[in-house]
C-alpha positions as CSV (number, residue, x, y, z in Angstrom):
1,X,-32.3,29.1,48.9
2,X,-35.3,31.4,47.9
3,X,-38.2,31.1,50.1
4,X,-41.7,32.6,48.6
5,X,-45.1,34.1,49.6
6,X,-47.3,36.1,48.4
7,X,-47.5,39.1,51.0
8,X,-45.1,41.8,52.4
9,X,-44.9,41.8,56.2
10,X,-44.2,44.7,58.2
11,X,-42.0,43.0,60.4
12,X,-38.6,43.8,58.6
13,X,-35.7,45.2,59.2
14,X,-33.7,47.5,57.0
15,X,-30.1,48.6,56.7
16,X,-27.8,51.0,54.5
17,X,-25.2,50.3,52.5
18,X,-22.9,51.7,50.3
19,X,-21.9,50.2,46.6
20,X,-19.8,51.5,44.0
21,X,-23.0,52.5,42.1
22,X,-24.7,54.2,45.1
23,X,-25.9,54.1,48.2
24,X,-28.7,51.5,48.7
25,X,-31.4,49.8,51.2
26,X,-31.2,45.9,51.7
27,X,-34.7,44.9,53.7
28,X,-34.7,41.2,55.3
29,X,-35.2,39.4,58.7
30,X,-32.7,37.1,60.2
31,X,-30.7,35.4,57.2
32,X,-33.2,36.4,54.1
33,X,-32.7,39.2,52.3
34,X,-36.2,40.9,50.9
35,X,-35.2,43.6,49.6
36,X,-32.8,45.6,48.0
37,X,-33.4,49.4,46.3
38,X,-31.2,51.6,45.1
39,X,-32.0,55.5,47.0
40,X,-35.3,56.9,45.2
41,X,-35.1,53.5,42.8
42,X,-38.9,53.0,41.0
43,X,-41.4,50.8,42.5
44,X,-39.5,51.0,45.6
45,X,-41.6,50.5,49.1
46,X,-41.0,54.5,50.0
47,X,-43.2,54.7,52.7
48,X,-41.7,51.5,54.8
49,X,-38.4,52.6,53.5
50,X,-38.8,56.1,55.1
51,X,-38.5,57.9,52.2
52,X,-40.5,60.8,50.5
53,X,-42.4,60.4,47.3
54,X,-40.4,62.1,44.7
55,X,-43.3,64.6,43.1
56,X,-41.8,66.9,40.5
57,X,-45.3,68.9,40.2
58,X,-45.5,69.7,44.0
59,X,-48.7,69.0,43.3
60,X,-50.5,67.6,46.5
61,X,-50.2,63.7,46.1
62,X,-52.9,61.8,48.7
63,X,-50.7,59.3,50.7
64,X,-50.9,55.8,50.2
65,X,-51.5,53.5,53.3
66,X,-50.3,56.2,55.6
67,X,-50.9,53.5,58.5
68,X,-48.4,51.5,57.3
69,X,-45.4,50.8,59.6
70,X,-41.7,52.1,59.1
71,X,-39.5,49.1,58.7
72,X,-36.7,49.3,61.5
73,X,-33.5,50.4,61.1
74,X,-30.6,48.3,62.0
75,X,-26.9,48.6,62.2
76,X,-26.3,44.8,62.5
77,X,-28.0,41.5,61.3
78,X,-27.3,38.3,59.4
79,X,-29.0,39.1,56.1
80,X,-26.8,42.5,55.8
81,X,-23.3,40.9,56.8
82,X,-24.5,38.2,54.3
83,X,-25.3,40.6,51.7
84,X,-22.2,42.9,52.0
85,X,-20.2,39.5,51.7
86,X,-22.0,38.9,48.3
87,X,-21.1,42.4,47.3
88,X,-17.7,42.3,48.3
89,X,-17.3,39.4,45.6
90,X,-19.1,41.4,43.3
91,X,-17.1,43.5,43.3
92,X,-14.3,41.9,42.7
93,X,-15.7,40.3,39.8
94,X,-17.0,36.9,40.7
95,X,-19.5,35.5,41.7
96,X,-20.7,33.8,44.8
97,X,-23.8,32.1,46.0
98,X,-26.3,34.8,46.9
99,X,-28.3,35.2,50.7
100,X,-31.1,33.1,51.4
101,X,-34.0,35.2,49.3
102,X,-37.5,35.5,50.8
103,X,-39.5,36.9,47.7
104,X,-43.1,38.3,48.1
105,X,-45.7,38.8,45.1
106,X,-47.8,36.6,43.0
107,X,-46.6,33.3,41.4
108,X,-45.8,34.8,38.0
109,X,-44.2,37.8,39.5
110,X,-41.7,35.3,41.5
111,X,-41.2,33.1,38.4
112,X,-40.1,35.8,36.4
113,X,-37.9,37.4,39.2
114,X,-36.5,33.1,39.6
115,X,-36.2,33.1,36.1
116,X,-34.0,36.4,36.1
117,X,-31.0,34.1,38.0
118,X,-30.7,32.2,34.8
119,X,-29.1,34.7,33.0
120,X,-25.4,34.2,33.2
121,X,-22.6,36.8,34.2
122,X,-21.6,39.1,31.6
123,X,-24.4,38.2,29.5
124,X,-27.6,39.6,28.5
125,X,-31.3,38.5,27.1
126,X,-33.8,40.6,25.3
127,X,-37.3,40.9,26.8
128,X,-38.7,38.1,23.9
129,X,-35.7,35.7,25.5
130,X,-37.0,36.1,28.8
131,X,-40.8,35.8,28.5
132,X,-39.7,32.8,26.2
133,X,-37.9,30.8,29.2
134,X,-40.7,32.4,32.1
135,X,-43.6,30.8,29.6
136,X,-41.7,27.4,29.5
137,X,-41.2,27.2,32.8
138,X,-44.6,28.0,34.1
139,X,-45.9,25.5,31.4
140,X,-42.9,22.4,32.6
141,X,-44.5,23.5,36.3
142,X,-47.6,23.6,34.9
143,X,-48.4,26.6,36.4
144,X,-50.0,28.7,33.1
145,X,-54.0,28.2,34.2
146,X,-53.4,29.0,37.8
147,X,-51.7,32.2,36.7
148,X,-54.5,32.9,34.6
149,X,-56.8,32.4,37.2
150,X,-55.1,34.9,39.2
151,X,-54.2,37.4,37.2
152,X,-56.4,37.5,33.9
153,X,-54.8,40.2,33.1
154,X,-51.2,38.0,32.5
155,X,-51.8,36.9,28.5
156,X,-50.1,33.1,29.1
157,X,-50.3,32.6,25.0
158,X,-46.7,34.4,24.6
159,X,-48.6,37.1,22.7
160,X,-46.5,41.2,22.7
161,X,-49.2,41.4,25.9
162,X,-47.4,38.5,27.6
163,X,-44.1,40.3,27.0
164,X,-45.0,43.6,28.7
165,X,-46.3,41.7,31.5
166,X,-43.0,40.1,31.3
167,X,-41.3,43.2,31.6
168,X,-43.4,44.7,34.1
169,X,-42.7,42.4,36.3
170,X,-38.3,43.2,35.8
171,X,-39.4,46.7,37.0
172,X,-40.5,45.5,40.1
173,X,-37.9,43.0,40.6
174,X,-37.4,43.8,44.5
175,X,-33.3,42.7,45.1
176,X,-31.7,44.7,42.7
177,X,-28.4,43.2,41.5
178,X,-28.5,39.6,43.3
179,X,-31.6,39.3,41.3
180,X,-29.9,40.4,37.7
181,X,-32.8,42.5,36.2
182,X,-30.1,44.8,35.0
183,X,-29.2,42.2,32.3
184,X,-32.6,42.2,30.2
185,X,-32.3,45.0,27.2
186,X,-34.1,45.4,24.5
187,X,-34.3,43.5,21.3
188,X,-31.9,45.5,19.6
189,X,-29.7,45.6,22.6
190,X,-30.7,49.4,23.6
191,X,-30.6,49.6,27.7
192,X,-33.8,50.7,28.6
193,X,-36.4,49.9,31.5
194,X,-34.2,49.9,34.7
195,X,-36.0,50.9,37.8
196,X,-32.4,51.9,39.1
197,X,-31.4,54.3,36.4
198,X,-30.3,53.7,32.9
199,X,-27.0,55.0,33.9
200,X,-27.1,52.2,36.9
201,X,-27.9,49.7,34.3
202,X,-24.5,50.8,32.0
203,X,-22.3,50.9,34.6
204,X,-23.0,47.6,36.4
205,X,-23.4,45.8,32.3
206,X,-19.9,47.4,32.1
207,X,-18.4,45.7,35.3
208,X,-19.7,42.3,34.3
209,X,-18.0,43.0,30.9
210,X,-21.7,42.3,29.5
211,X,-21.5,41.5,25.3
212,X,-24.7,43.4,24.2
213,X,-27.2,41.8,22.3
């Protein structure tokens, strides 16, 4: 079940938890998972996560939102003992319906983050392959003039432009691993673009005993 909206509340919870490819923060409320990042991961919520902005520089960096809310920590909930379930058949190689998802972000943000959970176990698409089946199916939904209407910015002609949007959008795919961002590589097969770490992205390809393009 995958519920969407557009806008992140405040009013999660968050838990840690520990994988085989390092230690990571799921984010949901009740049964719905909403989140899950990898420690430091890109485009990761840091401030509702608690964590510091990595800044390399030490150059002073003005704080974004510095009214926004921690998200609470909790030991126990549905959505983590869920989640860990999923994981457990992970990691023993197969696969098992995922948690209810709750995803927040604009439509075409959601349909390529939907669109991800098409790609098939130990398999991978180039960027082309997915902005190819994310154009079809916001034009079977119909979907391609709202998103423009919305976003101008999205190119909905499958132009290059379309595919970086495309691809911008897997960077900021929110449940990393349930939501399989780690199977998009480039069109020559090179692993590149993972929020999580191109290292990540190896070792979980190699556990799925992903064929590269």
């Amino acid at each position: 079940m995958i519920i969407t909206t557009t806008n992140l509340p405040s009013h999660l919870q968050k838990a840690s938890i520990t994988t085989p490819w390092g230690k990571a923060w799921i984010v949901g409320n009740g049964e719905t998972l909403s989140g899950w990042w990898f420690e430091h991961q890109n485009h990761a919520p840091n401030r509702q996560l608690g964590w510091q902005e990595v800044n390399p520089s030490k150059i002073p960096v003005k704080q974004k939102n510095p009214s926004t809310p921690l998200w609470e920590t909790v030991q126990e909930a549905p959505f983590i003992s869920l989640t860990l379930q999923w994981l457990e058949c992970y990691i023993e190689g197969h696969a098992k319906t995922s948690p209810p998802i709750h995803l927040y972000g604009s439509p075409f943000m959601v349909t390529v983050w939907t669109t991800l959970l098409d790609i098939p176990w130990g398999k991978t698409w180039s960027y082309a392959q997915l902005a190819k089946a994310v154009f079809q199916r916001l034009e079977s939904e119909q979907q391609l003039n709202s998103v423009n209407q919305c976003a101008p910015l999205v190119k909905t002609d499958m132009s290059p432009l379309f595919t970086r949007s495309v691809a911008s959008a897997v960077g900021r795919n929110p449940i990393s691993v349930i939501i399989p961002c780690h199977r998009v590589v480039g069109t020559s097969g090179q692993l590149c673009g993972y929020a999580g770490g191109v290292e990540r992205k190896i070792a979980l390809l190699k556990h799925e005993g992903a064929i590269l393009l």
